[in-house]
PyMOL CGO cylinders between C-alpha atoms (Angstrom):
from pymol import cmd
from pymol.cgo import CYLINDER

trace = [
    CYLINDER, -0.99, 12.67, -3.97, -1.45, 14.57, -7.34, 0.3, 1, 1, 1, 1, 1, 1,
    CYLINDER, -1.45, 14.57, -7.34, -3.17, 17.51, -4.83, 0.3, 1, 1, 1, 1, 1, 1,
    CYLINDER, -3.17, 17.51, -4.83, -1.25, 19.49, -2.27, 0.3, 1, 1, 1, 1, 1, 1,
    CYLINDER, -1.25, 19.49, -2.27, -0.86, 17.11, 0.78, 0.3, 1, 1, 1, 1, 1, 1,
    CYLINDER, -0.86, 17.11, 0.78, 1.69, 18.28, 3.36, 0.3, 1, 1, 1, 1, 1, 1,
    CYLINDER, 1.69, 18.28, 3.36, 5.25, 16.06, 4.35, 0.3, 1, 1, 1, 1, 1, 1,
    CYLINDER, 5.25, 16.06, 4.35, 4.12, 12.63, 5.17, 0.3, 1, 1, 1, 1, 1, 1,
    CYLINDER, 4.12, 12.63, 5.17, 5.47, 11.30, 8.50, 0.3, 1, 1, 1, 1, 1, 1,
    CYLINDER, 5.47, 11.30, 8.50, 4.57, 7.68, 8.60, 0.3, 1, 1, 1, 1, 1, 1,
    CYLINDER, 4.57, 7.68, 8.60, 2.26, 5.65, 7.63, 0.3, 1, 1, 1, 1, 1, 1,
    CYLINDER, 2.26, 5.65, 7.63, 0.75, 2.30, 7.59, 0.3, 1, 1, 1, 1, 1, 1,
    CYLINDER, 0.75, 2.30, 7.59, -0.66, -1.00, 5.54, 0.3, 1, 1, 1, 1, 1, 1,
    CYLINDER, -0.66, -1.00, 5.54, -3.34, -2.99, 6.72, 0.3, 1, 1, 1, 1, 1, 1,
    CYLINDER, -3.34, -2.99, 6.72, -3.88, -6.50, 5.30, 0.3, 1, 1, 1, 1, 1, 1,
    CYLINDER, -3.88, -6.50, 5.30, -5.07, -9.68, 6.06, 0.3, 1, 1, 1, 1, 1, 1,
    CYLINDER, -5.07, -9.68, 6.06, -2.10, -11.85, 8.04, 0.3, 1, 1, 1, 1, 1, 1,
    CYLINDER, -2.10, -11.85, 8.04, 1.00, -13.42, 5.74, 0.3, 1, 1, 1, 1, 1, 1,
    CYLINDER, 1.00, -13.42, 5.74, -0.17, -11.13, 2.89, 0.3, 1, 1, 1, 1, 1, 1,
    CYLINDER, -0.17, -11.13, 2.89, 2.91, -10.94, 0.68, 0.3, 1, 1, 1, 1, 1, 1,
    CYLINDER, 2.91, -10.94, 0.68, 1.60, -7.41, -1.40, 0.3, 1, 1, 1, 1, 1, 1,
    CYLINDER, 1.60, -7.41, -1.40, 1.01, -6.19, 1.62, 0.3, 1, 1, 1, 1, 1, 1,
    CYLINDER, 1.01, -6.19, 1.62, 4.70, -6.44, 3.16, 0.3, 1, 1, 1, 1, 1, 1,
    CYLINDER, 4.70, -6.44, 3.16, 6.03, -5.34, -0.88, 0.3, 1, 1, 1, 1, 1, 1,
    CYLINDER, 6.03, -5.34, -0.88, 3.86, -2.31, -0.75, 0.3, 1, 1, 1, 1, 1, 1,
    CYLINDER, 3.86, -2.31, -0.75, 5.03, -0.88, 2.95, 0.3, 1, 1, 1, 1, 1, 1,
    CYLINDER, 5.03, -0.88, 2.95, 8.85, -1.54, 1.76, 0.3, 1, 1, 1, 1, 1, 1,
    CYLINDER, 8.85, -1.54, 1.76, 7.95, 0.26, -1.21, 0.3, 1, 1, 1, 1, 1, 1,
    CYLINDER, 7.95, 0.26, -1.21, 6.23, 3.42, 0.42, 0.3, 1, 1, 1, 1, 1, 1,
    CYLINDER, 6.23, 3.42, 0.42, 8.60, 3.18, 3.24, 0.3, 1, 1, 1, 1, 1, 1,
    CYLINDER, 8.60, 3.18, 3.24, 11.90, 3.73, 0.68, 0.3, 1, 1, 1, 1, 1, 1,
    CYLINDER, 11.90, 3.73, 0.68, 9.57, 6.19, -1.70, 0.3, 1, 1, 1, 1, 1, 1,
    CYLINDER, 9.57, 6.19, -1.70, 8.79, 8.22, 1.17, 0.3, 1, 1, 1, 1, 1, 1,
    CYLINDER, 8.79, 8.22, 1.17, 11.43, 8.12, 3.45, 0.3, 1, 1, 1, 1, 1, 1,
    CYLINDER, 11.43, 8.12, 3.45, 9.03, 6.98, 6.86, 0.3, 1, 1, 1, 1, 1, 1,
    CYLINDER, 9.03, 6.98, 6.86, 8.71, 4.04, 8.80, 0.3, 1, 1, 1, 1, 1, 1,
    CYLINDER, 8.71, 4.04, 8.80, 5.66, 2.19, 7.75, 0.3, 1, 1, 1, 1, 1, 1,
    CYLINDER, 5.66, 2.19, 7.75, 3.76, 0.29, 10.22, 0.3, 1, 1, 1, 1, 1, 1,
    CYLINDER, 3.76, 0.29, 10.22, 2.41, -2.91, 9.19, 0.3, 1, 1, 1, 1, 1, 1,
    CYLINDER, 2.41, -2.91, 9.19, -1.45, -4.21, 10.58, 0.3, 1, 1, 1, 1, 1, 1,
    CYLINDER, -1.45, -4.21, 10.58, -3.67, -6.96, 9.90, 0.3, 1, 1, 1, 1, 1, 1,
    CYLINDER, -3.67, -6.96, 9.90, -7.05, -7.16, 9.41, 0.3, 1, 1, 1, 1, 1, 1,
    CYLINDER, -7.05, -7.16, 9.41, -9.48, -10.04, 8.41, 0.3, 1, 1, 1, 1, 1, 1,
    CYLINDER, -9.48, -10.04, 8.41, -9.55, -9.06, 5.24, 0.3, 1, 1, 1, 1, 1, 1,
    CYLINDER, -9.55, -9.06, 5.24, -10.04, -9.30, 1.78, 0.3, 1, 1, 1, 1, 1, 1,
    CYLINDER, -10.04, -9.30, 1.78, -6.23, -9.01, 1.18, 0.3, 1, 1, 1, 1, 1, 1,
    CYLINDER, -6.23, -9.01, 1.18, -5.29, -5.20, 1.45, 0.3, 1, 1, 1, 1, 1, 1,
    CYLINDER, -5.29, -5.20, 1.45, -7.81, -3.10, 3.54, 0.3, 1, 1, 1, 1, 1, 1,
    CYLINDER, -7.81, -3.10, 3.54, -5.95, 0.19, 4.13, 0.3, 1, 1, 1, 1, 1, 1,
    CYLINDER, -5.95, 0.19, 4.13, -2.81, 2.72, 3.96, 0.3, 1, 1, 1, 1, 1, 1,
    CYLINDER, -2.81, 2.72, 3.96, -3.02, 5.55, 5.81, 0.3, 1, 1, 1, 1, 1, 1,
    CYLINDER, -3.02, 5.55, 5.81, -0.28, 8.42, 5.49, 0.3, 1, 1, 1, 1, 1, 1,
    CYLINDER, -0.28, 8.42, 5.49, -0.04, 10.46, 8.11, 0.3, 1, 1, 1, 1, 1, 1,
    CYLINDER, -0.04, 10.46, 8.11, 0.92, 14.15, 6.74, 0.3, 1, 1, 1, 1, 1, 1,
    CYLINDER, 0.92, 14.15, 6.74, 1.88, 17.26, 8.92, 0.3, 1, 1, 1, 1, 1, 1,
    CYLINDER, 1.88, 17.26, 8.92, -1.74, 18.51, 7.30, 0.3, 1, 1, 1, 1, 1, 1,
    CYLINDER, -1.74, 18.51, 7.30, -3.58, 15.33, 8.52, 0.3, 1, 1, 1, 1, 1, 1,
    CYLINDER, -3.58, 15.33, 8.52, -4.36, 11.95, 7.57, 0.3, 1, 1, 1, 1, 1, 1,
    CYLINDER, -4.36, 11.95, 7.57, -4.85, 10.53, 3.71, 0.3, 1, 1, 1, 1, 1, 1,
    CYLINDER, -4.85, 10.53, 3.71, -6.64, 7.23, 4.02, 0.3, 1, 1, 1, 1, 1, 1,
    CYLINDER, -6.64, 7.23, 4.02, -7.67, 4.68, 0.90, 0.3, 1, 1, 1, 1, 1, 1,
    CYLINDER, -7.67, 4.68, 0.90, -9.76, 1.82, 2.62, 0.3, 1, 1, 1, 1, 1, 1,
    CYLINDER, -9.76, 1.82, 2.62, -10.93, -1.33, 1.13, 0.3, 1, 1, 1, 1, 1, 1,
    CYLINDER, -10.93, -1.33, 1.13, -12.87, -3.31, 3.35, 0.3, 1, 1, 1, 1, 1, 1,
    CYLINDER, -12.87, -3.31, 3.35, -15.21, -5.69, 0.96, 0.3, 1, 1, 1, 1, 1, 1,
    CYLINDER, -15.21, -5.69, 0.96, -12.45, -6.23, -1.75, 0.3, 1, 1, 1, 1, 1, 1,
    CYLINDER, -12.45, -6.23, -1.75, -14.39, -3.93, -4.48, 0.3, 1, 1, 1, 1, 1, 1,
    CYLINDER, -14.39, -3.93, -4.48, -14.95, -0.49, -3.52, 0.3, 1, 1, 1, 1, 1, 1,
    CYLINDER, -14.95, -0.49, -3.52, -12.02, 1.70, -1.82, 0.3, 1, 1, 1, 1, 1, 1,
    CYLINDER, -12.02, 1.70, -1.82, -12.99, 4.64, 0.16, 0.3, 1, 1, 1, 1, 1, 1,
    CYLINDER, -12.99, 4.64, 0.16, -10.27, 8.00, -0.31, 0.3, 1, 1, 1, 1, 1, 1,
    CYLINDER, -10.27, 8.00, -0.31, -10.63, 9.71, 2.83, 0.3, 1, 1, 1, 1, 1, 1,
    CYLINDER, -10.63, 9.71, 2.83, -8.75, 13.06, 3.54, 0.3, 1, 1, 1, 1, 1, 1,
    CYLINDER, -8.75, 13.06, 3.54, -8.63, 15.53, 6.71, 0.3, 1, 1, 1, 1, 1, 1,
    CYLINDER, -8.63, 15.53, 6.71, -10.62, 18.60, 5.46, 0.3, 1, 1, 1, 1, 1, 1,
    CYLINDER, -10.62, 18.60, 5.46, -11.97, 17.07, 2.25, 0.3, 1, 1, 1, 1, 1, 1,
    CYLINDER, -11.97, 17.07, 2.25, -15.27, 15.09, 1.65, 0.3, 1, 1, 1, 1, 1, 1,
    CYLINDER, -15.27, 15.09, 1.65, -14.90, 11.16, 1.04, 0.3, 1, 1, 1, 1, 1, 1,
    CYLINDER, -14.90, 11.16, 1.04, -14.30, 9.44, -2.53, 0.3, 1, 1, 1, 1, 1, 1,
    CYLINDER, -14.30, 9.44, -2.53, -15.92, 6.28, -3.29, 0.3, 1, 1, 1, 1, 1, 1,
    CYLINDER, -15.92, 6.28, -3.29, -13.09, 4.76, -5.89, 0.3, 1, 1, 1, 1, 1, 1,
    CYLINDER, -13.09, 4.76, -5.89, -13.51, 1.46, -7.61, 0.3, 1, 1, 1, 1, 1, 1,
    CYLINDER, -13.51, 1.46, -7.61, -10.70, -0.88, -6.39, 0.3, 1, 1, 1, 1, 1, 1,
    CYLINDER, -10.70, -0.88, -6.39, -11.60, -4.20, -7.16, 0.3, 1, 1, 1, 1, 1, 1,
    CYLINDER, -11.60, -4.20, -7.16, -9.30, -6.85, -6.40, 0.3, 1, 1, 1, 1, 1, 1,
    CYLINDER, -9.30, -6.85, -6.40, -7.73, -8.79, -8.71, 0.3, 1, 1, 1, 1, 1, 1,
    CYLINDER, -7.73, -8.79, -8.71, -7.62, -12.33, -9.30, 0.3, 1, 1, 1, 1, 1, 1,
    CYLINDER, -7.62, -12.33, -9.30, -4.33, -14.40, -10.09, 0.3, 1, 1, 1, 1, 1, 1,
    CYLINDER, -4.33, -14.40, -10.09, -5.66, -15.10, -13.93, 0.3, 1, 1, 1, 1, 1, 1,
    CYLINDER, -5.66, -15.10, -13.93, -6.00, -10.75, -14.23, 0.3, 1, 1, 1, 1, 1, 1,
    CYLINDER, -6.00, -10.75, -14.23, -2.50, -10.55, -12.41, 0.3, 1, 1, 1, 1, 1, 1,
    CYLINDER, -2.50, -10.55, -12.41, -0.81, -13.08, -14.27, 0.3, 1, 1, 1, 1, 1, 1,
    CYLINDER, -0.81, -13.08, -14.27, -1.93, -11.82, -17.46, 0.3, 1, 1, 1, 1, 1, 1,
    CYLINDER, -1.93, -11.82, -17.46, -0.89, -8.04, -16.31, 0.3, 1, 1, 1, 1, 1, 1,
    CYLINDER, -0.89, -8.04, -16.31, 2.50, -9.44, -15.91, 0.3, 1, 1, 1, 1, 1, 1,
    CYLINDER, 2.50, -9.44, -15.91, 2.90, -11.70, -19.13, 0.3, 1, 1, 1, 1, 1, 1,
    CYLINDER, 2.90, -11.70, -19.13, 2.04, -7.89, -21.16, 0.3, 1, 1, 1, 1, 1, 1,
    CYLINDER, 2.04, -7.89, -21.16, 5.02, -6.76, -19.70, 0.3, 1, 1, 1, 1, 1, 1,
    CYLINDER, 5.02, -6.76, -19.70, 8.09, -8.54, -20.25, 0.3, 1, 1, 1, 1, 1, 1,
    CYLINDER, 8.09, -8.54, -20.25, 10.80, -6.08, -19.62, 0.3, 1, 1, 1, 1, 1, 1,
    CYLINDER, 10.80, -6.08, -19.62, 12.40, -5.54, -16.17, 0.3, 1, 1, 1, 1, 1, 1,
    CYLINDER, 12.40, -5.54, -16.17, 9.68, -4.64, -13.37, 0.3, 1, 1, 1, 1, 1, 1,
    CYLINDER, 9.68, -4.64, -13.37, 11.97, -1.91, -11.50, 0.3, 1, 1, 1, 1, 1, 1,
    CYLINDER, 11.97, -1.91, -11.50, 9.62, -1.13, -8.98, 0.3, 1, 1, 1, 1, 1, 1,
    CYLINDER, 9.62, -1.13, -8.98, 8.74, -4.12, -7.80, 0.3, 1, 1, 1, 1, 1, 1,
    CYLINDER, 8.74, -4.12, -7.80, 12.83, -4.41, -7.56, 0.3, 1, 1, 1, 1, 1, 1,
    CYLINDER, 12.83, -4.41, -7.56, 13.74, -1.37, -5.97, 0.3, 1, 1, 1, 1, 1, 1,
    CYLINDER, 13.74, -1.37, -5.97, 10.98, -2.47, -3.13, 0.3, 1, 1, 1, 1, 1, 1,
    CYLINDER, 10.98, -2.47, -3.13, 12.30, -6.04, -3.04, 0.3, 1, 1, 1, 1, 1, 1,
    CYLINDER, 12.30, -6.04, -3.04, 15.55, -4.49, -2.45, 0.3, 1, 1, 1, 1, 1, 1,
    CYLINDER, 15.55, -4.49, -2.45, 14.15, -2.48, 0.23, 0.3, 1, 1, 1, 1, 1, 1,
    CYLINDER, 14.15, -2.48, 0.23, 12.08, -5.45, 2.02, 0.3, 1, 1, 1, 1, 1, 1,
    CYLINDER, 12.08, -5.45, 2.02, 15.01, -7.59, 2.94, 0.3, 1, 1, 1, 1, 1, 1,
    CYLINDER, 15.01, -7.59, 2.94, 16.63, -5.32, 5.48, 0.3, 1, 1, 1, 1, 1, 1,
    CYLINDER, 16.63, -5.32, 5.48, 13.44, -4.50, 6.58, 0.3, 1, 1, 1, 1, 1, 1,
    CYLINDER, 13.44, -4.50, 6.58, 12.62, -8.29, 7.56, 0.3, 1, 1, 1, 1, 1, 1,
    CYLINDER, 12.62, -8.29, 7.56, 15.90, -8.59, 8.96, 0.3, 1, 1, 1, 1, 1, 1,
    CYLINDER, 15.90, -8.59, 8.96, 15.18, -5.68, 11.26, 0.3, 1, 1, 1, 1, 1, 1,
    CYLINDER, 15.18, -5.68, 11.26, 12.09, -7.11, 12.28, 0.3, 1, 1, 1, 1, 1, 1,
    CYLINDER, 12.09, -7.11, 12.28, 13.56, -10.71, 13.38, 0.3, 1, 1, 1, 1, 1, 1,
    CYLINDER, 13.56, -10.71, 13.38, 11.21, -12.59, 10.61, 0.3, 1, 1, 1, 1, 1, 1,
]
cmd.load_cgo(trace, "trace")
């Protein structure tokens, strides 16, 4: 998103089923960018895709073995990006580096409960 990209309209997160960064991530896009954002599943590994739709076309990051994302743009020529997936031991240690208040993660908590009440979950 750092290049020219157009007003997104919606967009979506793929994931593998009862995938909790999956659900945090849509809340979050969905209150960043002001869309409804669809939620799919896939067989994963864990996250396999977001796709924004923009009034300029699609931007799609897709990650179907777990390790290498492809960046795929309308107009532009696919980016191989390395997007390995973490394990809890990486993510836990992440976390324990930062000990002051995680305000994103918040502000899309926040924004996932009405969301799941909306949905009947």
């Amino acid at each position: 998103m750092d290049q020219p990209c157009g007003w997104v309209t919606s967009a979506k997160v793929t994931a593998e089923p009862h995938y909790p960064s999956a659900e945090l991530l849509a809340a979050w896009l969905s209150e960043r960018l002001e869309v409804e954002v669809e939620r799919g599943t896939s067989h994963g590994p864990g996250l396999t895709e977001v796709r924004l739709t923009t009034d300029q076309g699609d931007i799609t990051v897709s990650r179907v073995d777990g390790r290498v994302a492809t960046l795929s743009r309308t107009g532009q020529p696919d980016q191989t990006v390395a997007l390995a997936r973490r394990g809890a031991s990486q993510a836990l240690a992440e976390e324990l580096r930062r000990l002051d208040a995680d305000e994103t993660y918040a502000s899309a908590a926040r924004h996932l409960g009405p969301l799941l009440a909306g949905s009947g979950a």
